[in-house]
N, C-alpha and C positions, 0 to 999 in steps of 0.2 A: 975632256971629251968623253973618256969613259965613264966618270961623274953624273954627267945629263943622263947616259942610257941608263944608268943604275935606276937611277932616280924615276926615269917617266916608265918603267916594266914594273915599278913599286908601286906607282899610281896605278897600271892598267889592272895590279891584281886587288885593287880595295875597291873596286866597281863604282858605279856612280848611284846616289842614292836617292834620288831623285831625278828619273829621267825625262828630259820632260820633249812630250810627243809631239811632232806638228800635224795638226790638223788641217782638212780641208773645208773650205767655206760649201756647206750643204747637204755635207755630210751628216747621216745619224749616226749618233755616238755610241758606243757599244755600252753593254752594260759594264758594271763593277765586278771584280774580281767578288769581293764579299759581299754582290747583293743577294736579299732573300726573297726567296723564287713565293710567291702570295697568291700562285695561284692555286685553288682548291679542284678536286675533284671527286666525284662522287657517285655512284650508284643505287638506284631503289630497289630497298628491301622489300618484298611484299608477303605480309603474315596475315594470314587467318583467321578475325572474330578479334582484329587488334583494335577498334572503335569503340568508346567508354557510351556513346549516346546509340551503340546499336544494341549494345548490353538493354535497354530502358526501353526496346522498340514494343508499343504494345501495352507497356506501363501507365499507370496513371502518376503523369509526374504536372510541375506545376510550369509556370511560367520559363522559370528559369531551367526547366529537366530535372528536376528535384524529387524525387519520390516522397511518399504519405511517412516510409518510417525515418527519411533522412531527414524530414521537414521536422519530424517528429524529435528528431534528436538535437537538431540546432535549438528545439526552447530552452534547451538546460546551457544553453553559449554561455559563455560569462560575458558576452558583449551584448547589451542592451539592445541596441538595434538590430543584431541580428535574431535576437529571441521575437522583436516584435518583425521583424519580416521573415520569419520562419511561417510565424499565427496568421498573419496576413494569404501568404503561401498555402497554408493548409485550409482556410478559406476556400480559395482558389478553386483548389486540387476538392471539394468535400461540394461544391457548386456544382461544377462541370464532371463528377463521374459519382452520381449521388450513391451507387452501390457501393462504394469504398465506406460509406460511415455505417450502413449496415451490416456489413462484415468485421468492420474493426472496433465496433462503437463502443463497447467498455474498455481497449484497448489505445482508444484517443482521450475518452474522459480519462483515465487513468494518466494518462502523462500532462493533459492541461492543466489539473486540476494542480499543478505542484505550480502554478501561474499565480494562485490568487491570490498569494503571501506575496509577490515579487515587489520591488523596492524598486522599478521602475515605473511610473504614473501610466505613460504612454504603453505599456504591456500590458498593464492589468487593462488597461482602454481598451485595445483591440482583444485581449480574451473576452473581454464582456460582448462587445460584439460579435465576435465568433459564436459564441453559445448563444446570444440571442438568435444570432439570425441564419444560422444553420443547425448548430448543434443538436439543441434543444427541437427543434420544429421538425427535427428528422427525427426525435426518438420520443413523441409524444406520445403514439398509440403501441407501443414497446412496454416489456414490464418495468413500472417506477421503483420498484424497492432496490435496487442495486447501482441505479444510478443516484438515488439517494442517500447509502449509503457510504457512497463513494465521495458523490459531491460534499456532503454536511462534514467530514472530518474534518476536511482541510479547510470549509470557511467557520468550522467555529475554532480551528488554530489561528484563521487571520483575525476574528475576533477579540483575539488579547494578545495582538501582536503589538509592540513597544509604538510603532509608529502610527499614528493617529487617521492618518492617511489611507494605511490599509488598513486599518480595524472600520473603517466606516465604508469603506471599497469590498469589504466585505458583507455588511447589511445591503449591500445591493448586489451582491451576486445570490443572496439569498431571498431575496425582494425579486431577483427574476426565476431562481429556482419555484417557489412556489406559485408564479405566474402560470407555470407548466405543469406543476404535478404538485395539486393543494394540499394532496393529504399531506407530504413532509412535514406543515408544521406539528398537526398532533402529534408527530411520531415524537418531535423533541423540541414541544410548548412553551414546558420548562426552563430548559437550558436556556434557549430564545429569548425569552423575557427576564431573565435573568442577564444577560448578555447586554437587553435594551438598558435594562435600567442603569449597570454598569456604565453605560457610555455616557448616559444624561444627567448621570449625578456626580461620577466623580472625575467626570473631566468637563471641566466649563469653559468647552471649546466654540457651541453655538451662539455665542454674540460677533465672534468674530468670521468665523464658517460656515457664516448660514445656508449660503449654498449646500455644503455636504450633509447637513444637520434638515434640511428639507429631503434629501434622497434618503434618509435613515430613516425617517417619520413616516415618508409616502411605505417605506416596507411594513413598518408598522400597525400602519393604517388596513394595508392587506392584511395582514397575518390575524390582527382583531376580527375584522372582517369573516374568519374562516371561523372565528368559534363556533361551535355547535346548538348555543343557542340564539344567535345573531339574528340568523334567518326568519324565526320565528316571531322572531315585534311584528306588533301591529303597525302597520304604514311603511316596515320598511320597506317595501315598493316601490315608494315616493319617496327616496332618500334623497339628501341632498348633494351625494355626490355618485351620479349613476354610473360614472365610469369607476371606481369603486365598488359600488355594489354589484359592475358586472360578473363577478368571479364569483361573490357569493354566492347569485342564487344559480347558477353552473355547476357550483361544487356540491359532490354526492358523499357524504363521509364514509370513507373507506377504513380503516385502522384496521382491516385484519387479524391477525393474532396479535398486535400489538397495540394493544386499547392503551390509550392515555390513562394516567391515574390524574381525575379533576382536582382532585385535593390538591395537589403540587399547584394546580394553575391555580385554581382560586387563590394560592397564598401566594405565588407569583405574581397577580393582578393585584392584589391587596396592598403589596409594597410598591409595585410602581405606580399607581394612582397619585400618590403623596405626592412623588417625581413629576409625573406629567403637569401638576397643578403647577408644582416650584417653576418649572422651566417655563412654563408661560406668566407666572409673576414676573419671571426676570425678563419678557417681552413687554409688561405693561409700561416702565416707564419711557420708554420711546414712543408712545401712543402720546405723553403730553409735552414730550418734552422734542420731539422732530416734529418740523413745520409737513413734513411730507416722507411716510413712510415709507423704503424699498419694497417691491413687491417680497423678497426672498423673505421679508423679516412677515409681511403678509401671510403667504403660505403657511411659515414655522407654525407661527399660532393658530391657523385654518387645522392642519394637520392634528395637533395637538390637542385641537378641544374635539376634532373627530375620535381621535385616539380615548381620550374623555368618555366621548359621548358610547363606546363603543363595549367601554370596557363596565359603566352603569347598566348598559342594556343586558348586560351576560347577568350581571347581579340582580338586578331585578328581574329577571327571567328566573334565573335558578331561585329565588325567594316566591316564586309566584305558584304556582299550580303545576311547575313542570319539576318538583323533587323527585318522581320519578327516573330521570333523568341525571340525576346527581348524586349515586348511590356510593359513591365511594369519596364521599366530602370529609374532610377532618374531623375525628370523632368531636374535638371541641364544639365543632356546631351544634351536632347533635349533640351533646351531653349538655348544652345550655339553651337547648331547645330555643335557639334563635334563628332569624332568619340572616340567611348569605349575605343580604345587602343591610342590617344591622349590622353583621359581624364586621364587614370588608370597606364601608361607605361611613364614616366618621361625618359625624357634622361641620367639624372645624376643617375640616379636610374641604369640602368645595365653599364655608362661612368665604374661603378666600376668594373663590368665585366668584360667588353671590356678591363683594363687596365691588366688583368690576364692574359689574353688572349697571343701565346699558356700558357697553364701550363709546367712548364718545367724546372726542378729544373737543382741547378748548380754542384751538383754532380753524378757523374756513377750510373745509376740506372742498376737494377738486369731488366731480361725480365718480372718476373710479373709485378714490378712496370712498366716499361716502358709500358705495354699494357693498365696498367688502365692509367697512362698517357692518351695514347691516346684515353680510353673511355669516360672519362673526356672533353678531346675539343671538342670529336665529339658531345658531349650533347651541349655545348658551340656555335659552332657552328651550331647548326639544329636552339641554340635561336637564334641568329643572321638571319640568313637565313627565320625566319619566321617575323622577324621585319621586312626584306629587303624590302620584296615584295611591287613595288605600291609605295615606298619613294627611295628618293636621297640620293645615299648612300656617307659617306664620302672616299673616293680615300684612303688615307693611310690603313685606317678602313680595307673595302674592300682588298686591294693588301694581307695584313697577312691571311687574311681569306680564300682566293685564292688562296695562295701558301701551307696552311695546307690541302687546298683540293685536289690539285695539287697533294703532295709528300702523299697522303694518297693512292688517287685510282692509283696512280702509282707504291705504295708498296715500294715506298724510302725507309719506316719507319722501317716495321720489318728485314728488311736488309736480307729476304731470309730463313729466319726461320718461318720452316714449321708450328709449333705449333702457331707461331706470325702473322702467315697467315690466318689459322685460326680464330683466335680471330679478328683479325682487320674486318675480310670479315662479322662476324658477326656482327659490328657494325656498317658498312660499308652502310649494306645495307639501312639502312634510311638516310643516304646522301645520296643515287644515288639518291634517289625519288626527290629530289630538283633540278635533272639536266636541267631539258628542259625548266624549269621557271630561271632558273640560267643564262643560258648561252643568253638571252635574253635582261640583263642588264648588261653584262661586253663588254667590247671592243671586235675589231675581234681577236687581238691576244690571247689574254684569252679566247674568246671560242675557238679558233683551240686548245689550250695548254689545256683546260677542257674534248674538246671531246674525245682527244686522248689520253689523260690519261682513258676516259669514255672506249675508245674500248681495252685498255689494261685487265681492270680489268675484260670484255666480253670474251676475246681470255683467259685468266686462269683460272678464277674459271670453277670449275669441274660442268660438267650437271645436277648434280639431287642437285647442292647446291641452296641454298633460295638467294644467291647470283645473281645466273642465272637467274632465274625468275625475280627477280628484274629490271635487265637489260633489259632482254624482253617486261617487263612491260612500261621502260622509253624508248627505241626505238621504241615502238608501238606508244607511246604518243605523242613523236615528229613527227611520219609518220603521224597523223590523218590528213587526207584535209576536214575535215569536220568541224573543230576548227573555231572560230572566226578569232583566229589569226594564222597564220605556223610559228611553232619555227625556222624553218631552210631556210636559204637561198639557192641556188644550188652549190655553192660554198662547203656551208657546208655538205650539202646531202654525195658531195663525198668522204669525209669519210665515212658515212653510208653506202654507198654503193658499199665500195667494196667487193669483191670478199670473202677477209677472213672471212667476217661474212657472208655474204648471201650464202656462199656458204657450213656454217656452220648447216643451219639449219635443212637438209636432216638429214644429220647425227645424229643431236643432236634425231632425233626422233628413228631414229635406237637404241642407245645407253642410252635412258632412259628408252624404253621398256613401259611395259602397267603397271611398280610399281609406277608413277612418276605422274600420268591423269595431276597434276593441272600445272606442269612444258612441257608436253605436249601438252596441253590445250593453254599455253601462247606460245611456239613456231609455233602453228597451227594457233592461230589470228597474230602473228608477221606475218606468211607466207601471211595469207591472206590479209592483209593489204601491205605488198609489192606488191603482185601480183595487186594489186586495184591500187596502185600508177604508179606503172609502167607501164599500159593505159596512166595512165597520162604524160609519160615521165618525171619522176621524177623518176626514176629507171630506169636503163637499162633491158628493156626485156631478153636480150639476158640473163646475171645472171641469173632473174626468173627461163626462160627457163632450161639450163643447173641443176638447181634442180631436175628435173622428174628423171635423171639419177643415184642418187641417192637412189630416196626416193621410189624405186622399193621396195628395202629389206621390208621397212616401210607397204608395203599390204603384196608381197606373192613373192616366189621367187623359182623358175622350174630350177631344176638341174638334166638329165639324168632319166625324167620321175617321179622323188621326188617331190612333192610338200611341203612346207616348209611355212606355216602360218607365219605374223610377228607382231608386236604389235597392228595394228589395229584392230583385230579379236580381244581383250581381254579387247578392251576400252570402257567406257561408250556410250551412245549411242550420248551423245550431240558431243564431241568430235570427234567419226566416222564421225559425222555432219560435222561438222566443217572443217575437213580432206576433206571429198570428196566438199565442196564446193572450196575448196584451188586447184583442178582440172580444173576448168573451163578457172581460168587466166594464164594458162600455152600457148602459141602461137599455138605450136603443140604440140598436145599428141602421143608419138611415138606408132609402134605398141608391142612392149615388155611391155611398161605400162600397154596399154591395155589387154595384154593377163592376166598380175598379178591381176587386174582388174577381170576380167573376174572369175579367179580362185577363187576369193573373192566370187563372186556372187554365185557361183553355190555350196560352202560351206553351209551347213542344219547349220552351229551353228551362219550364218549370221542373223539377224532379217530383215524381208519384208521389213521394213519402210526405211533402210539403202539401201537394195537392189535397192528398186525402186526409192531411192533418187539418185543413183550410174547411175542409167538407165538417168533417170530426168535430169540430170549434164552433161551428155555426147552427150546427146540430144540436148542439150543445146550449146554446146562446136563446136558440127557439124554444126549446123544452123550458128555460129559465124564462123566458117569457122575454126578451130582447129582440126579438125579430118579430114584425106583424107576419101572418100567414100568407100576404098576396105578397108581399117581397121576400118570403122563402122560397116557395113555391115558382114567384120568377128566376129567382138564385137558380135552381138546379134544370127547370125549362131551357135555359139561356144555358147553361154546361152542358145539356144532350142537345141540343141544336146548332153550336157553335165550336165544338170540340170537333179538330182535325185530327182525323185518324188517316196511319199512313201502312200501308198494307205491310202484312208477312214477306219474304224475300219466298216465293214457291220456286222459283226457276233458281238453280246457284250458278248461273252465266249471267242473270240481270243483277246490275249494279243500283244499289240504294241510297242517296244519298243521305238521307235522315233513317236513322233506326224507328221499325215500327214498334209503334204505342200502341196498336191494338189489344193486346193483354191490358193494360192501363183502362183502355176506353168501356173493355168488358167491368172490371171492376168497377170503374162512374156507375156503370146502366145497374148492377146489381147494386149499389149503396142506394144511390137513386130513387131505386124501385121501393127498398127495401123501407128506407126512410120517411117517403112520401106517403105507403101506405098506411104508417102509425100514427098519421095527424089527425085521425078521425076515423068515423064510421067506412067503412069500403063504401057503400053506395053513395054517400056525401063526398067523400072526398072522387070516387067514379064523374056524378052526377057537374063537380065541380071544375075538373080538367077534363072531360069528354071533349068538351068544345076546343080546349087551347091542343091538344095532340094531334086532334085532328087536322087544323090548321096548320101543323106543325109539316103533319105527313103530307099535305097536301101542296107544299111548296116544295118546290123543286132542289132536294139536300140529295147529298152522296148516300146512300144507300147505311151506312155505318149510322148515321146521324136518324135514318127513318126506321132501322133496327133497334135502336134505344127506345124511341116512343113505342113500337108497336108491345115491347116488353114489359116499358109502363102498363100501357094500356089493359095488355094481358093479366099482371101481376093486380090490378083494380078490378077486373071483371072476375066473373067467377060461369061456373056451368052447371045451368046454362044460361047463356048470357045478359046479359042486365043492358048489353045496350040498345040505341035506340032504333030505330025501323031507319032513321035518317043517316042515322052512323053508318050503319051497315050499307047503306046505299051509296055513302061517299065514300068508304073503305072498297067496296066495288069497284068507283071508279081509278083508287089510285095505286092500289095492290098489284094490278095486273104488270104494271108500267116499272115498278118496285120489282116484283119478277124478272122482268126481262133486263134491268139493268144489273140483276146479280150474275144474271147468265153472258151476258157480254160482257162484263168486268171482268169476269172470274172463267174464262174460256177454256176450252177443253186442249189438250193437250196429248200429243202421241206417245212421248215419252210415261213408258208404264210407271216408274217413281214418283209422277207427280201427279199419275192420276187421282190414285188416293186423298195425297193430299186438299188436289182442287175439289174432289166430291165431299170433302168433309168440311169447307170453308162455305159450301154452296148450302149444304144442308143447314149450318149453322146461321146463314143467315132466313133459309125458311120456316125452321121451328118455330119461331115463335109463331109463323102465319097459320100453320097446322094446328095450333092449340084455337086459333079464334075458328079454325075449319069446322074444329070438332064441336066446338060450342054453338053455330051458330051454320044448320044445315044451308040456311037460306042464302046467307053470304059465299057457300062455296060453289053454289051453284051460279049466283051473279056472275062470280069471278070466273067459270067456264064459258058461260055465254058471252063475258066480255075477249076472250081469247080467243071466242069461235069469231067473232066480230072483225080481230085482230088480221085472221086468216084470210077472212073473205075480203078483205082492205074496205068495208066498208067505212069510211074518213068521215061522213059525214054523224057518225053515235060517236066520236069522238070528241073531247072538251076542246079547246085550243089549244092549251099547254104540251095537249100530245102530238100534236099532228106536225110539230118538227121532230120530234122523240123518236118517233113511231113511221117515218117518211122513209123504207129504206124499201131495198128492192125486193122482191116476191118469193125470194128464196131465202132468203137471210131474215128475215122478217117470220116464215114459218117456222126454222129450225129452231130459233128462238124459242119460239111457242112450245115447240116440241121437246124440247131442251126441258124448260120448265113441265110440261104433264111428264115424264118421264124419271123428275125428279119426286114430284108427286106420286108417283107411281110405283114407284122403288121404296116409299115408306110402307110398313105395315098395317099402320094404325088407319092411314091415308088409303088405302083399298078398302079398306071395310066402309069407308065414307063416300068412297064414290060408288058403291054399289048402287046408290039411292039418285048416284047422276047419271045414269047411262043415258038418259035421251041426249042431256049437254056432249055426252063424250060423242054418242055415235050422232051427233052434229057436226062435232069437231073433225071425224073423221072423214063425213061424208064432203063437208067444204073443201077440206085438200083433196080427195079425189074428182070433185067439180073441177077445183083452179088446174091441176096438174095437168087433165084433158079439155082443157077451155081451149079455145081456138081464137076467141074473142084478146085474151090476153097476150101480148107478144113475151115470149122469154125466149132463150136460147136453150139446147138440149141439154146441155153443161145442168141447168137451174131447173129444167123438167126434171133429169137424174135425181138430183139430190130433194127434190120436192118427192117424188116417186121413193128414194130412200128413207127418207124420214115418216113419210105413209106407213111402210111394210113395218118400219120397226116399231112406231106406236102402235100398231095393228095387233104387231105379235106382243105389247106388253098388255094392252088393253085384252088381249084373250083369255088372258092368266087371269081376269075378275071372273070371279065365280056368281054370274047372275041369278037368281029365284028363275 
């Protein structure tokens, strides 16, 4: 017994170690002694200017919030993609805030430029573009020497970089450098073609590469392009690749203090000529040996024999008459007193040409290849053709070269196929240019067989093509007689000048119209340069002649009282020029010409200077004896009769809508005058137009139009007067009428500024009637009896023509009157004339004081006043004559 309790107070002190707890059903369970408590708590700190994107507020950053210098600093990443979405990035950013590439622009080229060596394809991809399409186009009108000197370092380091990839990634970042800023290549020519020839000779990568070995070439192509004596060939105008030639003739050569020394180039072109030839031999056997050539392998060799053609033309220029120009050539030249293109231009050097020559494989070609076929010889041929000149050519040589020329301008080749027509005409056109130097050193059979092939390709291409003009260009050249030497013998001429083409030329100006000036332009010196020969009997006149019949439509053309404008109204002014001098060498000028003529002239949207050239021309045309005298004489009748004149602005409140010509119309009446009276005797040529001015004045014209004649007439007569008893009687009847419409035209006005003005416009249009005054007592005094007639409204001594004129009411009808003696009266010369009229006047007066106090007449006291006013003040002017 005391055992057990030992025992169970031993258990109660070792505790239990595991208790285990009862629970109840629904109960939630407490947590764990050792659970850990997860939940967080937290407060917001708030700091001041703690935002990284409010730092950039205001910045010019890119898409991503990137700024110009951070964009700037990821190209140098060592991670590929991000150098190329950096350049993309700075794009961006140099787009959307273009003042950022004007502030930092040598400070962005300066870090891109460490791109063009990069050894990832896709980066040097988007730098190219970057500098194409912003860079560059933002600092074109910026100074070019420093961005050139910056750009050229680093791509002529990628130029002999190991990897093939970028050394030809670099001929096109320098292929777009000088797209923007030509002078760089003079600055380093040299190096440059040094550089080319390195690539095309000692790495024979272009069979395989064609693509990259075409972007190498097209720079090449440029940079040739820019030599300084390029420009200057004859045709190149008409070159065969104008988007090529367009930088040329753009570029201004600039070289500053840093002139090229030509000698380096010359003998840098000297050694890659051999190259350009090699690499297009290693093109020729693909020409017989593929059923169907790749464009790319196309091009290579297009390229290349430009490059060719480009690099003979500087040689043959610099050998030619421009040594000048080439004063610092390698003493060798000079010291073996040879020419450049002896020195530089080896025989055996293009023999390998010449042995391609035509190109022309031996299987069926498709028409694309057949075209470049023949774009290909025609390059071939221009080199050829530029060797020619000035050496002895060899006979077999020659004949192939002649018969490709032959079946080319004859269209043998594209067999009639329109689109093959096309193409060919445009390649076409820089062989014509070599015609009239061509046909000079082959035999006569071969020019008769050149020319008329020449006048086929004249008689089809279409008028407004570059074709045409071409032609134009090379038939004017063989017309010049002013040449050292005439390409054409008489023999030859007639071909030139038959009918089918001269008789062409009318037309061609009708149907190019006023969209076409410079195809225009060249038809209008073709014309006048035949017209010039054919004096010389080197053209038949009669041709010439037979043109005016045409070339009507070409001014102005009268159908049923329509007049109908034609391209010469719409042409520049030189050109109009030009046109109307192409008038003079016509034999006769018929009078239908002249009328069209005419109609030109008295057009307000003609310019003076054309006008008075048109007058100047025909004047000219009459003295030579090409105008009969009753169609001159209508000529300038028909310009003071028809000529719209539109008054001075007198008031500066009235709106005008056409500028006045009056200054213009003064000029007409004085050449006019002046003109007319040197065709004869005064009293013949008087006795001959009395009749027609008369008629002139006597139908119902604007006052402007019967001031020209009366000026004629004046300038014919002399004092005292020669004309007739009958003249003077109809000058009576229509002077008066002429009066009164200057004084209602031309009305008085309160404002004192423009009084002035109006009395000096009035008087101008009376002067000349004061001169016939003075000459001729007997007419001045008609002409007061006929205003005393005016007064008294006696209607029935009136003709018909007047008696609507002249129908106005009793008071306005005298101030009129009075308006006019007043004007008359106020001259000085004009008082001492009418001393000898005073019964006319003091009739004149006594009639207004009849009508004023007539009782028989109804007026209102309003029209008594001013009847009564105008009384007093003629009164008091008429007192001031000092009678005997």
């Amino acid at each position: 017994m005391v055992k057990n309790k030992a025992q169970s107070k031993k258990q109660q002190k070792r505790g239990v170690d595991f208790k285990k707890i009862r629970r109840k059903i629904g109960r939630k369970l407490p947590p764990a002694q050792n659970a850990t408590n997860t939940e967080i708590k937290s407060k917001a700190i708030i700091l001041p200017e703690q935002s990284i994107a409010s730092e950039k507020a205001g910045l010019a950053v890119s898409k991503k919030g990137l700024t110009l210098k951070e964009l700037l600093q990821q190209t140098s990443h060592h991670n590929a993609k991000v150098r190329k979405d950096a350049l993309i990035g700075i794009r961006d950013v140099l787009l959307k805030f273009p003042a950022e590439l004007k502030l930092h622009k040598l400070a962005v080229i300066e870090k891109l430029r460490e791109r063009i060596s990069d050894d990832d394809k896709l980066v040097r991809e988007a730098l190219y573009q970057l500098l194409k399409s912003v860079i560059f186009p933002g600092c074109k009108e910026d100074n070019k020497g420093p961005i050139n000197s910056l750009m050229m370092t680093y791509i002529f380091n990628a130029m002999t970089h190991m990897a093939i990839e970028v050394r030809l990634m670099a001929f096109k970042f320098f292929d777009l450098l000088i797209q923007y800023f030509p002078s760089c290549f003079l600055l380093y020519a040299e190096k440059i073609l040094q550089n080319y020839e390195d690539i095309l000779q000692k790495n024979k990568f272009y069979l395989q590469d064609k693509g990259r070995l075409k972007n190498a070439l097209a720079g090449l192509v440029r940079c040739l392009s820019l030599l300084p004596c390029s420009n200057q060939e004859e045709g190149d105008s008409l070159s065969y690749n104008d988007a090529t030639r367009g930088s040329l003739h753009a570029f201004d050569l600039d070289l500053s203090d840093k002139s090229t020394d030509l000698s380096g180039v010359v003998n840098r072109l000297t050694d890659l000529l051999p190259v350009l030839v090699s690499c297009f031999q290693d093109f020729s056997p693909l020409i017989h040996s593929m059923a169907h050539v790749d464009v790319q392998s196309f091009d290579c060799m297009s390229f290349l024999l430009q490059s060719i053609d480009l690099v003979v033309r500087f040689f043959v220029h610099a050998s030619g008459n421009n040594q000048h120009d080439f004063q610092n050539l390698a003493p060798a030249y000079k010291k073996n007193n040879l020419s450049i293109c002896d020195q530089s231009i080896s025989a055996v050097t293009l023999k390998k040409l010449w042995d391609e020559f035509p190109l022309s494989p031996n299987h069926c070609l498709s028409e694309k290849d057949g075209d470049r076929y023949f774009m290909l010889n025609i390059v071939i041929t221009e080199i050829f053709l530029h060797l020619s000149y000035g050496s002895k050519l060899s006979p077999a040589l020659l004949e192939r070269f002649l018969e490709f020329i032959e079946s080319s301008l004859s269209e043998k080749i594209h067999n009639g196929r329109e689109a093959g027509k096309v193409h060919h005409e445009k390649h076409l056109i820089s062989l014509v240019a070599f015609i009239p130097k061509l046909i000079m050193q082959v035999s006569a059979a071969w020019k008769s067989r050149i020319l008329q092939a020449f006048m086929t390709v004249f008689e089809n291409c279409s008028p407004e093509s570059s074709m045409k003009l071409a032609c134009l260009s090379v038939v004017e050249e063989m017309l010049l007689p002013e040449q050292n030497c005439l390409y054409l013998d008489p023999k030859d001429l007639e071909i030139l000048n038959h009918s089918t083409w001269i008789g062409e030329l009318p037309k061609l100006l009708v149907l190019l119209g006023d969209k076409h000036p410079l195809h225009v332009k060249a038809v209008l010196r073709l014309q006048l340069r035949v017209g010039q020969t054919a004096n010389l009997n080197m053209t038949p006149a009669k041709e010439y002649d037979n043109m005016q019949y045409f070339i009507r439509a070409f001014y102005c053309t009268c159908s049923n009282g329509t007049v109908s404008y034609g391209p010469f109204m719409r042409l520049p002014r030189d050109i109009q020029e030009l046109s109307v001098c192409c008038l003079y060498y016509f034999p006769f000028l018929d009078k239908v010409l002249l009328q069209s003529l005419a109609s030109c002239c008295i057009c307000h949207e003609l310019e003076p200077f054309i006008l008075f050239r048109i007058m100047e021309v025909l004047h000219s045309a009459y003295k030579a004896g090409h105008i009969q005298i009753a169609d001159y004489i209508s000529f300038f009748i028909t310009l003071l009769s028809r000529f719209q004149v539109y008054p001075e602005k007198i008031d500066p409140t009235e709106k005008h809508e056409v500028k006045s010509n009056r200054g213009t119309f003064k000029s007409v009446v004085r050449a006019v005058c002046s003109w007319l009276s040197q065709i004869g005797d005064d009293v013949l040529v008087l006795q001959m137009l009395e009749k027609i001015v008369l008629d002139e004045i006597s139908h119902k014209r604007p006052v402007d139009n019967i001031y020209g004649f009366i000026r004629l007439l004046i300038t014919l007569d002399s004092k005292p007067t020669r004309l007739s008893e009958q003249t003077i009687n109809r000058l009576s009847e229509v002077l008066p009428e002429y009066f009164l419409d200057v004084v209602n035209n031309i009305a008085e006005e309160d404002d004192e500024s423009t009084k002035f003005l109006i009395r000096q416009t009035r008087d101008y249009y009376l002067l000349p009637c004061f001169f016939l005054f003075d000459r001729s007592n007997m007419l001045l005094n008609q002409i007061l009896e006929v205003m005393e007639s005016f007064i008294r409204g006696n209607a029935s001594s009136l003709l018909p023509h007047q008696k609507g004129a002249l129908a106005k009411d009793h008071s306005s009808r005298i101030l009129s009157v009075v308006s006019v003696l007043l004007l008359v009266l106020g001259d000085i010369k004009m008082q001492k004339l009418l001393l000898s009229c005073k019964t006319a006047i003091r009739n004149i007066l006594e009639s207004m004081h009849t009508l004023e106090s007539s009782e028989d007449i109804t007026m209102t006291i309003e029209e008594r006043h001013k009847i009564r006013s105008a009384y007093d003040i003629l009164t008091a002017a008429v007192s001031t004559l000092k009678y005997d």
